[in-house]
N, C-alpha and C positions, 0 to 999 in steps of 0.2 A: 598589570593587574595580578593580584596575588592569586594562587593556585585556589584557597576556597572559594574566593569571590565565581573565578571556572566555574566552578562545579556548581554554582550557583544559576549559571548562566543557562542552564540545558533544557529546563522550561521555555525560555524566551526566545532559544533556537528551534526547537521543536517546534511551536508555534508559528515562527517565521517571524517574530516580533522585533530582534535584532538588527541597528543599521549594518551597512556593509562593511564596514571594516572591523565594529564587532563579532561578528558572522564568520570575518575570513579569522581574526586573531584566536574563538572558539575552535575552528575545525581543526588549527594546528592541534590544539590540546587535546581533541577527539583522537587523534592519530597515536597519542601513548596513555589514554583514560580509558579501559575496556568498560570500565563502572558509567563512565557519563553515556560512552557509546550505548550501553542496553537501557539506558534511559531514555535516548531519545525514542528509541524503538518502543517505549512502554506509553510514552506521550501519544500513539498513534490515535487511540479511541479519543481521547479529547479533541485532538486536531481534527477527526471526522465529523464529532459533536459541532463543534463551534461551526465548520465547512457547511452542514446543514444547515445550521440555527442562520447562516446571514445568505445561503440560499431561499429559503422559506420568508425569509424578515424583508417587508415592503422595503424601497427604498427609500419613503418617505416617513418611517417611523424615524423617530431623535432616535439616537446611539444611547442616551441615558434615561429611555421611558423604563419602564416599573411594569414587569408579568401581571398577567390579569391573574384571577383568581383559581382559571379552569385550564392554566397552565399544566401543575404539578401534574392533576388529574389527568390528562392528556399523554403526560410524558410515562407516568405508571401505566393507563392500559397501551401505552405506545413498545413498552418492557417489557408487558404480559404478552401481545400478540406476538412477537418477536423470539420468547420462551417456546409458545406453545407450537410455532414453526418449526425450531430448534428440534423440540422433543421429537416433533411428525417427520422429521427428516433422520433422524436419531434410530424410532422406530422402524420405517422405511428400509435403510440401509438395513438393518437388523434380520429384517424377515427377507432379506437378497442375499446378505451373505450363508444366512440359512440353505435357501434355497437352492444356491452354489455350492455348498459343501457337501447336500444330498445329492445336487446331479453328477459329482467327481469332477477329476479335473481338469476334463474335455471342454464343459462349458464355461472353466473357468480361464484358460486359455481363449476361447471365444470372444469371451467379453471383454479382454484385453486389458484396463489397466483402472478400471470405474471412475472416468472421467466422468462427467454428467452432461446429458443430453445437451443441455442448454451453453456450456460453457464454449467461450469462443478463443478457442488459441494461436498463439501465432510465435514463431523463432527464427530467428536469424544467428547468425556468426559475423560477426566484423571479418574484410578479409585486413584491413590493415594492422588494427589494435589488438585483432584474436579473440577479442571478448564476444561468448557465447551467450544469448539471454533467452529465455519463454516467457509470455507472460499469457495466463488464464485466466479469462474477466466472465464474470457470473452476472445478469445482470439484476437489481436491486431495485427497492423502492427511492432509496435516496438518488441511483445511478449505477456505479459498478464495484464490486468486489474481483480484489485485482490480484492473483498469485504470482508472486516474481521467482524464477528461479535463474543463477547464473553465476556465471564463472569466469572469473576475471582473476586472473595471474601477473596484471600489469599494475599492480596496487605499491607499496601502502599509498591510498587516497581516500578520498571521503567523495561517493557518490551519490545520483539522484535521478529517481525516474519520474520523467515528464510528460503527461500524457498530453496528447495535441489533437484538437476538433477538428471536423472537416470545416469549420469556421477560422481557422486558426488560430481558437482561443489557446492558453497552456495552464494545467495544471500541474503544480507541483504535487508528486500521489506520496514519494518518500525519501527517506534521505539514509546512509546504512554506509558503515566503514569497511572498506578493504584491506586486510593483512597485507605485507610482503610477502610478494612472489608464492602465492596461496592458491592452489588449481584448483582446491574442492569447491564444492558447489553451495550456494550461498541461496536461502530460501524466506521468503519476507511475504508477508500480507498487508495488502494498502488499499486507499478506498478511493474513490472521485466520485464526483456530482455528474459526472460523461456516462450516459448510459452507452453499453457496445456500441448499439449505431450512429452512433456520435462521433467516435472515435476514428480518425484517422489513422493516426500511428502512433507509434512509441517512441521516446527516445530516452536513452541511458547518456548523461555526459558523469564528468567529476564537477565538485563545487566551483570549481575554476572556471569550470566551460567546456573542457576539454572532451571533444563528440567522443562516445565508447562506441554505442552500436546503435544502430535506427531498426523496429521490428513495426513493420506494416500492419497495420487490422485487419484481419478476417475479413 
């Protein structure tokens, strides 16, 4: 396949639309394309979109039925509310960091690092592979807002974190390249339909399979 066609392809992976052996012939190309690499990472919001849209979608509606009318409408105040949350947490923070900066920085030592009450973290270290990972899951109306941080020095590879149900269902939450022999830390936001208490554990492999590190849930 000629190198545009590649670069053509980064839609079709990011959505997971790719058979397998188009899937494995793209991620060699991801490993020297920094440009397709932050594409797939920009795909995120639609891959979440669509993960909703066939969450909420009967499974007996056809695949080729036609939105009703009071769709759009739905989706616009579905944007508005979601804004005006935005703003309230916006706000929020605003009149806390205030508040910290009057009291010095006793209480800001105190309050340690402004994680939020609600978030449910958890880390591990592989002892064989080395790869260190966090992940911070917030939970959502759709299910969970999921911060990954981590540090994998065993690269170049193209990895992927999988989040796993106490049912043992799997979702794929994202997918993100690893430099050679690269110790800094690597920071990505991803989303699932697994609210927290759903969630059993984590896991990091490569596109290969290859286990990086397992992080239990909270």
């Amino acid at each position: 396949m000629r190198s545009l066609e590649r670069h053509r392809d980064v839609g079709a992976y990011a959505l997971g639309v790719l058979d397998e052996a188009d899937a494995f012939r793209f991620e060699d190309h991801l490993m020297e394309c920094p440009k397709c690499a932050a594409h797939v990472t920009e795909f995120g919001a639609a891959t979440r979109q669509l993960m909703l849209y066939r969450r909420a979608t009967p499974r007996f509606v056809p695949p080729l039925a036609q939105p009703g009318p009071r769709l759009l409408d739905r989706l616009l105040a579905e944007i508005a509310r979601r804004d005006r949350t935005r703003r309230r947490r916006f706000l929020y923070g605003l009149a806390a960091s205030v508040v910290l900066a009057a009291a010095g920085p006793g209480v800001m030592a105190f309050t340690g690092h402004g994680t939020p009450a609600a978030a449910h973290v958890t880390a591990a270290t592989d002892p064989h592979t080395g790869v260190w990972a966090r992940v911070t899951s917030e939970n959502e109306d759709y299910g969970s807002r999921l911060r990954l941080e981590i540090k994998d020095a065993s690269g170049p590879h193209s990895c992927r974190l999988v989040v796993i149900g106490h049912d043992g269902t799997e979702q794929l939450a994202g997918n993100w390249m690893v430099a050679p022999h690269d110790p800094t830390m690597t920071t990505t936001l991803v989303d699932t339909t697994l609210h927290p208490t759903d969630i059993d554990h984590y896991e990091i492999r490569t596109t290969d399979g290859h286990h990086l590190v397992t992080l239990d849930a909270p």
